[in-house]
C-alpha positions in Angstrom: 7.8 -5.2 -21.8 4.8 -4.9 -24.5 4.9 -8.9 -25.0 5.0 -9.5 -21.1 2.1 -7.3 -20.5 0.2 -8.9 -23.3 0.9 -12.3 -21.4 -0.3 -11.2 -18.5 -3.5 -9.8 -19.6 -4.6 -12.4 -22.1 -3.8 -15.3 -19.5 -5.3 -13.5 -16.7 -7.5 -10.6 -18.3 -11.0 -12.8 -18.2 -10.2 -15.4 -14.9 -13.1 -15.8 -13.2 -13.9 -13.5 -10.8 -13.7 -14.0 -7.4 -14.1 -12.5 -4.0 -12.0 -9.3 -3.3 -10.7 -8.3 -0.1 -12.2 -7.5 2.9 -14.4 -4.8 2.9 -16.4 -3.2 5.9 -20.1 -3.5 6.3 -21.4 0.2 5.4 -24.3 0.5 8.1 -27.7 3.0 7.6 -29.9 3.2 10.1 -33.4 3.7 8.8 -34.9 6.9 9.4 -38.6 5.9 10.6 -41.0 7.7 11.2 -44.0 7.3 13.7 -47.1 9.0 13.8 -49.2 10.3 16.3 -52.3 11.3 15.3 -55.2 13.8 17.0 -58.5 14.9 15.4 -56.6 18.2 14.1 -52.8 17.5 13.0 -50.0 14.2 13.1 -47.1 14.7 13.8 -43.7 13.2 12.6 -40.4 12.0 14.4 -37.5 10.7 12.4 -34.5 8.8 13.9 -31.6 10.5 13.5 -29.1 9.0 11.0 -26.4 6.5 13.1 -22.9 6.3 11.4 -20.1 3.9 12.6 -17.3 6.0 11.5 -15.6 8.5 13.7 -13.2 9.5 11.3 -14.3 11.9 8.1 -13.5 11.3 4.4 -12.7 14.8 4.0 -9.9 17.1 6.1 -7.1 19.1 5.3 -4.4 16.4 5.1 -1.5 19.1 5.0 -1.8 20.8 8.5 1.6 20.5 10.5 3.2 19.8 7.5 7.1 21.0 7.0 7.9 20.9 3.4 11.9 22.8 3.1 13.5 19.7 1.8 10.9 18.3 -0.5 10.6 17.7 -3.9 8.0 20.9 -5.3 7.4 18.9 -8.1 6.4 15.8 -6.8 4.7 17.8 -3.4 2.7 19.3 -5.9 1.2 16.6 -8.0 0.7 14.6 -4.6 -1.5 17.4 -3.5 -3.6 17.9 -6.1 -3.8 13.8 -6.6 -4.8 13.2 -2.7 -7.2 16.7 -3.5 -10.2 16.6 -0.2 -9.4 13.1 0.9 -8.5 12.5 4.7 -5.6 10.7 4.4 -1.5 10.6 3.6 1.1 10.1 0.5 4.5 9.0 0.5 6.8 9.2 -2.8 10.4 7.5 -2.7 13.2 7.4 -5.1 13.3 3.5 -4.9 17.2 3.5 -6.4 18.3 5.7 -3.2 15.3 5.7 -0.6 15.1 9.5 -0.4 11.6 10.2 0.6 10.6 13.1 -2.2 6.9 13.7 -0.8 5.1 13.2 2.3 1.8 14.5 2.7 0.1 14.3 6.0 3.0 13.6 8.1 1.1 13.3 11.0 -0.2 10.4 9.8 2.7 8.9 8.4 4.8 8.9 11.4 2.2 7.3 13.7 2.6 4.1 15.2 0.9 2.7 11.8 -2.5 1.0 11.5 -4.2 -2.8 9.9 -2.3 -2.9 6.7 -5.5 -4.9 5.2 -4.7 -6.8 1.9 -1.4 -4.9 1.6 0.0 -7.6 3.5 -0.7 -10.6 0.5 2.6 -8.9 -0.6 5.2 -10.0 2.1 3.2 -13.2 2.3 3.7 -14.1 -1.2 7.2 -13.8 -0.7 7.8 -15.5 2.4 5.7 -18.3 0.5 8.0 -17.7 -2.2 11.1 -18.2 -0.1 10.4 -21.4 2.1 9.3 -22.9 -1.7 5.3 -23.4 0.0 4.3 -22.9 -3.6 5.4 -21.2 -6.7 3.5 -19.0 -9.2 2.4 -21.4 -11.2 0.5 -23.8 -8.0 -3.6 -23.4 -7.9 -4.5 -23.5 -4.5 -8.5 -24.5 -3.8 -10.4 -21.8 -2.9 -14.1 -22.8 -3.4 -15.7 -25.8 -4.2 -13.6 -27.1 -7.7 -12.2 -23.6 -8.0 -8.7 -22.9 -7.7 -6.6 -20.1 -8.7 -2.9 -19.2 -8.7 -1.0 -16.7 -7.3 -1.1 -13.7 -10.1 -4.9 -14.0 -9.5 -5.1 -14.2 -5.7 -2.7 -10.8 -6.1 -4.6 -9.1 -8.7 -7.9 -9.6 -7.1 -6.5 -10.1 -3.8 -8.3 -13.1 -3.0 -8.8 -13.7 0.6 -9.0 -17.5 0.7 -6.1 -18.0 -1.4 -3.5 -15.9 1.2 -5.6 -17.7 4.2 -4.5 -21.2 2.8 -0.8 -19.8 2.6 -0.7 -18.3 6.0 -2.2 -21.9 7.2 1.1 -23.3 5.3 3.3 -20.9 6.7 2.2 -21.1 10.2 2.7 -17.7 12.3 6.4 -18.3 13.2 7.7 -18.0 9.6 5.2 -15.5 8.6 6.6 -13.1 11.6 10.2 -14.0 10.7 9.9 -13.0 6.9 7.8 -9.9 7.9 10.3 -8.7 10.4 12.9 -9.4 8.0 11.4 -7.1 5.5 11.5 -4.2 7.5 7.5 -5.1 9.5 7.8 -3.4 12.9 11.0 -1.7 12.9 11.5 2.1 11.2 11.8 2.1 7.9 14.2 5.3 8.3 16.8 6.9 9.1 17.3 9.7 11.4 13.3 10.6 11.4 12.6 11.2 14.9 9.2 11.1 14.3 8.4 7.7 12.8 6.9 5.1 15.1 8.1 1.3 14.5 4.4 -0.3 13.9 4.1 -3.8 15.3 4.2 -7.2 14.7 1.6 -10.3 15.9 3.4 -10.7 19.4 0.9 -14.3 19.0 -1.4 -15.6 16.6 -4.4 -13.5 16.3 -8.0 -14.8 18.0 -8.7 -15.6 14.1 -5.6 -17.5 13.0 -2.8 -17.4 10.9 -5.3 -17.3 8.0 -6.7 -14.0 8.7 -3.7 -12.6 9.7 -2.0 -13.4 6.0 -5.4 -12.4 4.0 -6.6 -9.1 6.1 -3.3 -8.2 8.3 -4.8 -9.0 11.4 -2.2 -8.0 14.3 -0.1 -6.3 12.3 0.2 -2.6 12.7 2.3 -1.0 9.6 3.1 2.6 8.4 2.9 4.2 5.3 7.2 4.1 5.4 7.1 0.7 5.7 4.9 -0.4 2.9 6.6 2.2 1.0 10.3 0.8 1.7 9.4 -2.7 1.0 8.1 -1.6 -2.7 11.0 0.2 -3.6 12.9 -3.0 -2.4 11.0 -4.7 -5.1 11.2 -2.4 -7.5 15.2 -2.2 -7.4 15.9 -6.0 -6.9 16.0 -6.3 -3.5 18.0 -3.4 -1.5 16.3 -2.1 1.6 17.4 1.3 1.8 17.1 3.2 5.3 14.4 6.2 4.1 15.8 9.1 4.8 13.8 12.7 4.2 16.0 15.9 4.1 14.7 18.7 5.6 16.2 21.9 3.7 18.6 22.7 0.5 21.4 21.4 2.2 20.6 18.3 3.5 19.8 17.8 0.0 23.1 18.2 -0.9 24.6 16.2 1.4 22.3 13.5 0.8 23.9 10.0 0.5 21.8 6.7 0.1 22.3 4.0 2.8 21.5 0.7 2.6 19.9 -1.3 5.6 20.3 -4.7 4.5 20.2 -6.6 0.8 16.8 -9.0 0.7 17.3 -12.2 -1.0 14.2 -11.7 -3.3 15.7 -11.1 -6.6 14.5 -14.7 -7.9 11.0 -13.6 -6.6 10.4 -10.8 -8.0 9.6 -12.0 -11.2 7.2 -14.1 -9.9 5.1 -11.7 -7.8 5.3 -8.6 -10.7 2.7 -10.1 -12.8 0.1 -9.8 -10.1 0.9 -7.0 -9.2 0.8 -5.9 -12.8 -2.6 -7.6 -13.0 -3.9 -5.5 -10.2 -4.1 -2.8 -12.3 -4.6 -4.3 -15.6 -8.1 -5.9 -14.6 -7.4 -6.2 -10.9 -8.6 -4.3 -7.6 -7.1 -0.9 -8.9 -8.3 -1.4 -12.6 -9.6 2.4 -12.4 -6.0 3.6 -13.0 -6.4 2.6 -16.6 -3.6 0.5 -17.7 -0.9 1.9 -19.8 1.5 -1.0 -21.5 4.0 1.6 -22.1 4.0 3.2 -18.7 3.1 0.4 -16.8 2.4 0.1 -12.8 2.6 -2.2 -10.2 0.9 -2.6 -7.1 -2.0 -4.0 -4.5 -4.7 -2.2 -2.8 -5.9 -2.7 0.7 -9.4 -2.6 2.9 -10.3 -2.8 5.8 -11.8 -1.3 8.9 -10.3 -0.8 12.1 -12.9 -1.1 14.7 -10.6 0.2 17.7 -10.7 3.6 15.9 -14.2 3.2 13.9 -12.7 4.2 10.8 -12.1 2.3 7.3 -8.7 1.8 5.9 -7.8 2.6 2.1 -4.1 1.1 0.6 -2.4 1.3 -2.5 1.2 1.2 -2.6 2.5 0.9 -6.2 5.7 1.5 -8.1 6.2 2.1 -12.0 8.7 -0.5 -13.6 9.8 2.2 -17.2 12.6 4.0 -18.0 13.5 7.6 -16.0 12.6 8.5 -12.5 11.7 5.1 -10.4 9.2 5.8 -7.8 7.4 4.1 -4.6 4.3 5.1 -3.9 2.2 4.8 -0.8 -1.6 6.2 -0.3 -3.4 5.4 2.8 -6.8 7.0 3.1 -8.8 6.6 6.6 -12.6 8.0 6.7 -15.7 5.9 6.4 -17.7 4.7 3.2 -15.8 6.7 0.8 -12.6 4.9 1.5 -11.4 2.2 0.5 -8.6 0.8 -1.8 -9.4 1.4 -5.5 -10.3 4.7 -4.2 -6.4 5.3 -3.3 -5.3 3.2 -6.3 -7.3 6.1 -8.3 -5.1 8.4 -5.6 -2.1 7.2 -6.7 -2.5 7.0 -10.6 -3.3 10.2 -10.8 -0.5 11.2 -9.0 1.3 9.5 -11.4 -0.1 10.9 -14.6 0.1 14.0 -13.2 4.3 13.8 -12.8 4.0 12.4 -16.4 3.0 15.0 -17.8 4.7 17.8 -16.0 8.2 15.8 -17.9 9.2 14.5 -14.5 9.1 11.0 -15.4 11.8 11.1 -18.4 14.7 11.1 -16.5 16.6 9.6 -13.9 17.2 11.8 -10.6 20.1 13.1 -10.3 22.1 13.1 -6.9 25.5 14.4 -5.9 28.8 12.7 -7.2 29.4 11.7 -3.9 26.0 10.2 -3.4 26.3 8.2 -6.0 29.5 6.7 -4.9 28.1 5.7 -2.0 24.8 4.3 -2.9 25.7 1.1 -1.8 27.6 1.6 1.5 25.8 0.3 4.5 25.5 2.1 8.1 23.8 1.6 11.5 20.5 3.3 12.2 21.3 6.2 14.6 
């Protein structure tokens, strides 16, 4: 692991830099002032102060919340982690899909919103897949410059993913998405959860913008989620499934939604991933060789709802408990997606050193048995 994260820092640490992804326009309005003047006094007017954001950084994200079946633990250090921010966290076992955490279920369970950059992940694999390009191809993304794919993930390069979704063309983009779990629920048994969409035609912007920024997509916190922990374990989709109380717990068995054919893949989209946190778009985690993560922020604004987007979903690829993690913030000019990267490494550190980490959960003899039995969503 050491000598594979050497690799990827030393042939990708000092790449030129180039543009990240999207990021909203944060607009002031001046405050002028006009004076009227008289032989005795002049008065002042300022213009009030415009913002385009409805929706505040700051709430309390844990209102409606019903927390019986949760993990304390992990509920805790998700808490503290997400502290004032206006948004929602989702923490999965990726070996068994139980869903450990959720914070702001509210959130999480609606119909989903513009996953932003977060989509350069499915992308990369459908690209992957149909053999468009491997990791190793440069693709032109300015003038002379070209980069490959570990750098277009790690610094989630816009024109790179556009020139992929151009290659693609909308048809296989939709089928791949759809096939890893994009507009369908992610669980099982969660009355709650809303599907998200998919493009039902190529967006006004193309194929491009819809591969680079998510453009038509709608997706939901479970869904990012479930797809990492599919990465992370080498390809099972498990259905998500969130006990409520003690004895759903106990009764708890993993069940498997389908088996992705990524496992030749995934070595080739880890490394950016990697990179996005070794000198990447979520570089304010720190990188730790010996407890390394992986992951890929996302922003954007969503205009409909005048609010900016924040993603990081990430998963840590060590020894001991294997977790997915999903932080999507919504506010204005605060928010964005190293902002939720910082989010989630906290969380992270903070399950470190509370000696969660170090071992593998633990699930019922019968659970185990069954991890890999399929069912049908109910």
């Amino acid at each position: 692991m050491m000598a594979f994260v050497l690799i990827v820092i030393l042939a990708f640490g000092l790449s030129l830099s180039v543009p990240e992804e999207a990021r909203a326009a944060d607009a002031a309005a001046s405050s002028n002032s006009s004076a009227k003047s008289s032989s005795k006094t002049t008065t002042k007017k300022t213009r009030r102060r415009y913002s385009p954001w409805r929706t505040p950084n700051y709430a309390d994200s844990t209102k409606g919340d019903r927390t019986a079946g949760e993990d304390p633990v992990v509920r805790k250090a998700a808490l503290e982690a997400l502290g004032r921010y206006n948004g929602s966290v989702v923490v999965v076992d990726t070996n068994t899909g139980r869903i450990l955490s959720i914070v702001n279920q509210k959130l999480a369970f609606t119909s989903g919103f513009i996953p932003c950059s977060t989509i350069k992940i499915p992308v990369a694999l459908a690209a992957l897949s149909e053999g468009v390009i491997d990791r190793a191809t440069k693709l032109r993304i300015y003038g002379s410059t070209r980069i490959d794919m570990t750098e277009a993930l790690a610094r989630s390069n816009n024109q790179y993913f556009e020139n992929l979704g151009r290659k693609l063309g909308f048809n296989r983009v939709n089928y791949y998405a759809k096939l890893y779990g994009l507009g369908e629920k992610a669980g099982l048994n969660i009355p709650e959860e809303r599907p998200g969409q998919l493009p039902a035609e190529t967006p006004k912007n193309g194929v491009g913008r819809m591969c680079s920024y998510g453009e038509g997509f709608t997706v939901t916190p479970l869904q990012l989620v479930s797809l990492l922990s599919a990465i992370s374990n080498g390809g099972t989709l498990y259905y998500l499934q969130y006990p409520r109380n003690a004895g759903e717990i106990g009764a708890f068995v993993p069940r498997v939604k389908r088996r992705l054919d990524i496992q030749q893949w995934i070595p080739e989209v880890k490394p950016g991933m990697m990179g996005t946190v070794a000198f990447g778009t979520a570089r304010r985690i720190g990188f730790d060789p010996d407890n390394p993560l992986l992951g890929k922020t996302g922003t954007c604004t969503d205009y409909d709802a005048r609010a900016h987007l924040g993603w990081f979903g990430a998963f840590n690829d060590t020894e001991g408990a294997r977790l997915a993690v999903v932080v999507m913030l919504t506010g204005g000019s605060a928010v964005n997606g190293p902002v939720a990267s910082g989010v989630a490494g906290s969380l992270f550190d903070k399950l470190s050193e509370a000696g969660y980490m170090n071992e593998e959960l633990r699930y019922s003899p019968v659970a185990l048995m069954q991890a890999g039995s399929c069912c049908a969503a109910k």
